[in-house]
C-alpha positions as CSV (number, residue, x, y, z in Angstrom):
1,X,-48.3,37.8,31.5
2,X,-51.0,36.1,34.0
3,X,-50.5,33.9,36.0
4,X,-51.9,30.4,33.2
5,X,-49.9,32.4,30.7
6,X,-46.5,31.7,32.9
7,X,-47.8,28.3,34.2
8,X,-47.6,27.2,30.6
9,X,-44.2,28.5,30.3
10,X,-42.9,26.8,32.9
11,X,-44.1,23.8,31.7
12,X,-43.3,24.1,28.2
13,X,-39.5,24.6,29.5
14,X,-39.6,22.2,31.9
15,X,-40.8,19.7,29.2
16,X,-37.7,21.1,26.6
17,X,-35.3,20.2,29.1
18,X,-36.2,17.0,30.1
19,X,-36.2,16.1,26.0
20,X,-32.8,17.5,25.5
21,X,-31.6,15.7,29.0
22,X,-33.0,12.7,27.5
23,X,-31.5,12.8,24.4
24,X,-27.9,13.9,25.9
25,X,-28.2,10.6,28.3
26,X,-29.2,8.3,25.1
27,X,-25.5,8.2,23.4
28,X,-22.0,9.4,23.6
29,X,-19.1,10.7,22.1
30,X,-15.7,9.8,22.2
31,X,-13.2,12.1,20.1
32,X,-9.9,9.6,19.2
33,X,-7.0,12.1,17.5
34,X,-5.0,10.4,14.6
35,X,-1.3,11.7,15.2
36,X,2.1,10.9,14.7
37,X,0.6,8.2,12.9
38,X,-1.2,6.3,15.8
39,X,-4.4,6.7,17.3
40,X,-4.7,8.8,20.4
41,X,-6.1,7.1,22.3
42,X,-5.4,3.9,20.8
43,X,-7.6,1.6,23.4
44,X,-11.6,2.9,24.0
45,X,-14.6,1.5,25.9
46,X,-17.8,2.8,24.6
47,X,-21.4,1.7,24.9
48,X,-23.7,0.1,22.8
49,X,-25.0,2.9,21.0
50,X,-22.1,5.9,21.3
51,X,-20.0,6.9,18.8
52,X,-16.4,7.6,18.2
53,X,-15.2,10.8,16.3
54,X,-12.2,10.2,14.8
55,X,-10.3,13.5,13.8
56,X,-6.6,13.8,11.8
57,X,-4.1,16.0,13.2
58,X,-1.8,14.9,11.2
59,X,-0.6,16.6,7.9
60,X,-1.6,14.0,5.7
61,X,-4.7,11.5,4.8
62,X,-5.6,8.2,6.9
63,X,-8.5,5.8,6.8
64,X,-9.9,4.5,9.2
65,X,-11.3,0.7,8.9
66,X,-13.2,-1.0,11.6
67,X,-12.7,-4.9,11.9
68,X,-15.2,-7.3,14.1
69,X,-14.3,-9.9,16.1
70,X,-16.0,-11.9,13.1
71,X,-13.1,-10.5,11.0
72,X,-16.0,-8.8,8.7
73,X,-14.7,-5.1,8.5
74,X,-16.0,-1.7,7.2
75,X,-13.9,0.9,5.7
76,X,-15.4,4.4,6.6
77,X,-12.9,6.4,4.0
78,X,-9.8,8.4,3.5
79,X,-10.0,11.5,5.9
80,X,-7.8,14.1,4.9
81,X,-6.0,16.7,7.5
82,X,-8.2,18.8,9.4
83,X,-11.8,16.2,9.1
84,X,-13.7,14.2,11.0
85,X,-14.9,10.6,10.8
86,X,-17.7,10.1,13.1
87,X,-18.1,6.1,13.7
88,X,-21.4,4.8,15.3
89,X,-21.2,1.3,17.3
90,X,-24.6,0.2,17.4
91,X,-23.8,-3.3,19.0
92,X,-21.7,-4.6,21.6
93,X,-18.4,-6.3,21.0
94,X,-14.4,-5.7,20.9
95,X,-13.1,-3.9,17.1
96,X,-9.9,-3.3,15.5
97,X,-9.5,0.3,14.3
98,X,-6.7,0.1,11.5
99,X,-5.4,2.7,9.2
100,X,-4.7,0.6,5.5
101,X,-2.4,3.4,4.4
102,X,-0.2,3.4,7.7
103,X,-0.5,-0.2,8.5
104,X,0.8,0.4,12.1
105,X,-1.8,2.7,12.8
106,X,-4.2,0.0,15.2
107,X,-6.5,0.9,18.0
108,X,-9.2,-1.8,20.1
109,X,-12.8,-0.5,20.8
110,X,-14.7,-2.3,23.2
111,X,-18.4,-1.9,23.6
112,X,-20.3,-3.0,26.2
């Protein structure tokens, strides 16, 4: 390899992992466990942006409805055992998180 050949290299992967540090820095994660019938954890602060992956450990099915401070809400779904329910909070505010089949199932998100 000459010496342009691994000048372009470097460059090229320099240029890869700046993109994928980029896009890692952009938006979050946050993984909130549905057990024992509540929500682990059942207060969050997130960003504008990030996204909360909800998974069910528990042997049966949930749902997991998001309420605004506006009292508009969205209801993402049953989830059975075992599956994910990945929730993206584009805009700031403070949510309920509420389970319609377990009624006591609640959870706040905040996002700044």
């Amino acid at each position: 390899m000459n010496y342009k050949s691994r000048v372009l290299a470097g460059v090229i992967g320099v240029m890869i992992g700046i993109s994928g540090w980029a896009v890692a820095a952009h938006a979050a994660e946050t993984v909130v466990d549905q057990k024992g019938l509540k929500f682990v954890p059942n207060t969050v602060t997130i960003n504008a942006g990030d996204s909360i992956r909800f998974t069910n450990g528990d042997p049966f099915t949930h749902d997991v409805t998001v309420i605004s401070a506006d009292g508009s809400s969205s209801d993402k779904g049953l989830q059975q055992h075992g599956k994910d329910n990945v929730v993206a909070f584009p805009k700031s505010g403070t949510f309920s998180i509420v389970c319609k089949m377990h009624p006591n199932m609640k959870a706040t998100v905040t996002v700044k």
